[in-house]
C-alpha positions as CSV (number, residue, x, y, z in Angstrom):
1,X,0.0,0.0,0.0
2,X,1.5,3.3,-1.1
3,X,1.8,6.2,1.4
4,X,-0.6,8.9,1.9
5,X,0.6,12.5,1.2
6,X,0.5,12.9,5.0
7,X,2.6,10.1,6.1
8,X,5.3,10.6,3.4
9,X,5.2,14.5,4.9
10,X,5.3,13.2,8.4
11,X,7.8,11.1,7.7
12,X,10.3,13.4,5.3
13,X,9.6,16.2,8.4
14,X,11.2,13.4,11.3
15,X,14.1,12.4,9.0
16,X,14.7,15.7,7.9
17,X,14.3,17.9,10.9
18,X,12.8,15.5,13.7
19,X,15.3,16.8,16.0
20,X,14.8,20.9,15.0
21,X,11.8,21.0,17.8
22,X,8.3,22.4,16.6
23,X,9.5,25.4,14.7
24,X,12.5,23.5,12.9
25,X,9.9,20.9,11.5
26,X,7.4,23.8,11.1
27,X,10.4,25.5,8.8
28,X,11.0,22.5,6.9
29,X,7.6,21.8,6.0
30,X,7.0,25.5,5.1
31,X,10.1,25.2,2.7
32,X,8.7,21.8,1.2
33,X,5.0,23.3,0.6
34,X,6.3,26.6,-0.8
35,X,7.8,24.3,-3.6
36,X,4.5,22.5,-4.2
37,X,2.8,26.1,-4.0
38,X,5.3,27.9,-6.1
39,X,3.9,29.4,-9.6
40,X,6.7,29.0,-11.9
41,X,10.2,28.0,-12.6
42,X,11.4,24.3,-12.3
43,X,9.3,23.1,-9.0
44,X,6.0,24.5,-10.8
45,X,6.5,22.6,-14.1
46,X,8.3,19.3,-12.0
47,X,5.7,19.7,-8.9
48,X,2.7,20.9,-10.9
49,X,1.6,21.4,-7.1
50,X,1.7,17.9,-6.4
51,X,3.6,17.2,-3.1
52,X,4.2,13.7,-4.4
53,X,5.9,14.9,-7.3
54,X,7.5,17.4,-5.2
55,X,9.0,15.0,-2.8
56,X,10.2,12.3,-5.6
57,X,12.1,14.6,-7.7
58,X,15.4,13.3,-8.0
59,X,18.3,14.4,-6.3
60,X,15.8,17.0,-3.6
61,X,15.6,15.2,-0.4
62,X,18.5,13.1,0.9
63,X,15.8,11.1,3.1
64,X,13.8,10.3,-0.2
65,X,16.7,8.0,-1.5
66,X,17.8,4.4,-0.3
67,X,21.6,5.0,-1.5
68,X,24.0,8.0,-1.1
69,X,27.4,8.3,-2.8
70,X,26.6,4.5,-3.7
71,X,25.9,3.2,-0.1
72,X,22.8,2.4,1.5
73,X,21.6,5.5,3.3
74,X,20.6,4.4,6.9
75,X,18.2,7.7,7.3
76,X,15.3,7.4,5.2
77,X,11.6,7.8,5.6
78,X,11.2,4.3,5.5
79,X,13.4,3.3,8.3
80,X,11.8,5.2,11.2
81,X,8.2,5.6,11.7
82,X,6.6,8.9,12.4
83,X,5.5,9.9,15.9
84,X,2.4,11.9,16.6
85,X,4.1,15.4,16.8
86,X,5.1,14.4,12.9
87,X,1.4,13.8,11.8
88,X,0.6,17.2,13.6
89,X,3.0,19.4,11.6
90,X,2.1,17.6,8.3
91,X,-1.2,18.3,9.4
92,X,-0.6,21.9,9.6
93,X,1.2,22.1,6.9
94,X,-1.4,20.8,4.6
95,X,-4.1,22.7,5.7
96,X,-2.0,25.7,4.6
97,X,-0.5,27.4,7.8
98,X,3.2,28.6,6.9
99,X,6.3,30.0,9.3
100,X,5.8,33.5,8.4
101,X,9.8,33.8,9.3
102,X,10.6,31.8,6.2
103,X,9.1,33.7,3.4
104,X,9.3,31.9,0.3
105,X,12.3,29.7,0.8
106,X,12.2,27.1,-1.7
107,X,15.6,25.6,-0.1
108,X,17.4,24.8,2.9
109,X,20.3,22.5,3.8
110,X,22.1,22.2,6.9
111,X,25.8,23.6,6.2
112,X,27.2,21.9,9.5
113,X,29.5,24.9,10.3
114,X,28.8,28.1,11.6
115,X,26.7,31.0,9.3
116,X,25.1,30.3,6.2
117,X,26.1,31.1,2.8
118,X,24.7,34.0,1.0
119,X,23.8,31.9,-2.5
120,X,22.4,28.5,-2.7
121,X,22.3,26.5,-4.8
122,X,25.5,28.3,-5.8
123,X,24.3,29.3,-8.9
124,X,22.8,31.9,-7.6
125,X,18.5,30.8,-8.1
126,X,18.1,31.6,-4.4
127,X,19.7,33.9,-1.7
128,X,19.9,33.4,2.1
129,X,16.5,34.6,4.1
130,X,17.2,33.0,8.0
131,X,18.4,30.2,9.7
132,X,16.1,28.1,11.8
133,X,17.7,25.3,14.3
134,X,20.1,23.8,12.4
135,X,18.8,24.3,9.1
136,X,19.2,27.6,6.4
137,X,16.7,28.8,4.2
138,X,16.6,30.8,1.0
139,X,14.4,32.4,-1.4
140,X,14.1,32.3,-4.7
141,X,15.8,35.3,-6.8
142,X,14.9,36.4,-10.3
143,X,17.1,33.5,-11.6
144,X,14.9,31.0,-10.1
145,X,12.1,31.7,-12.3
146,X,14.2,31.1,-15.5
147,X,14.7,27.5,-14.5
């Protein structure tokens, strides 16, 4: 049986940011809906404001793929369950709520060192808007929307 939109949320949100807290999770799944929501440039014609599509695109979310760098990754959304706290920020994802702190970020990554960089990606389609936990976010520039 194939997952619901809600469990493949909750479950991308605990392998992505499960240990961020409430707002770190609450970034994340801002970031991830803002894709599916976006109105043009590559995540509107890929996503076509599907969150499956959005989640499956190749190469997006480390926790969406069973080998990294040719090895089996051990953290993916099918090795750990969600837990309830999960569910209730796919919940209120889906029914539209948003972190207002993290504007339109398309993108985040954790850089594990101090600061985030300016650009990412590094060609320049989005520029830095905050960091939440351990994770930094950026919105798209005018370059986005030429992809």
């Amino acid at each position: 049986m194939a997952y619901s939109d809600r469990e493949l949320l909750a479950r991308l949100l605990k392998c992505e940011a499960g240990g961020e807290g409430d707002n770190g999770m609450k970034a994340v799944a801002t970031s991830i809906m803002n894709r599916v929501r976006v109105s043009a440039g590559e995540y509107q014609r890929i996503g076509q404001g599907d969150i499956r599509k959005v989640l499956y695109q190749k190469g997006q979310y480390d926790c969406m793929r069973s080998v990294l760098g040719g090895v089996a990754n051990p953290q993916t959304i099918w090795a750990s369950p969600p837990e309830q706290i999960h569910y209730d920020i796919a919940d209120w994802a889906l029914a539209g709520n948003r972190l207002f702190p993290i504007g339109y970020s398309l993108w985040y990554f954790n850089p594990f060192a101090p600061g985030c960089p300016y650009l990412f990606p590094f060609n320049g389609s989005g520029t830095f808007q905050i960091a939440v936990a351990e994770h930094c976010f950026y919105n798209p520039t005018a370059l986005y929307f030429t992809t």
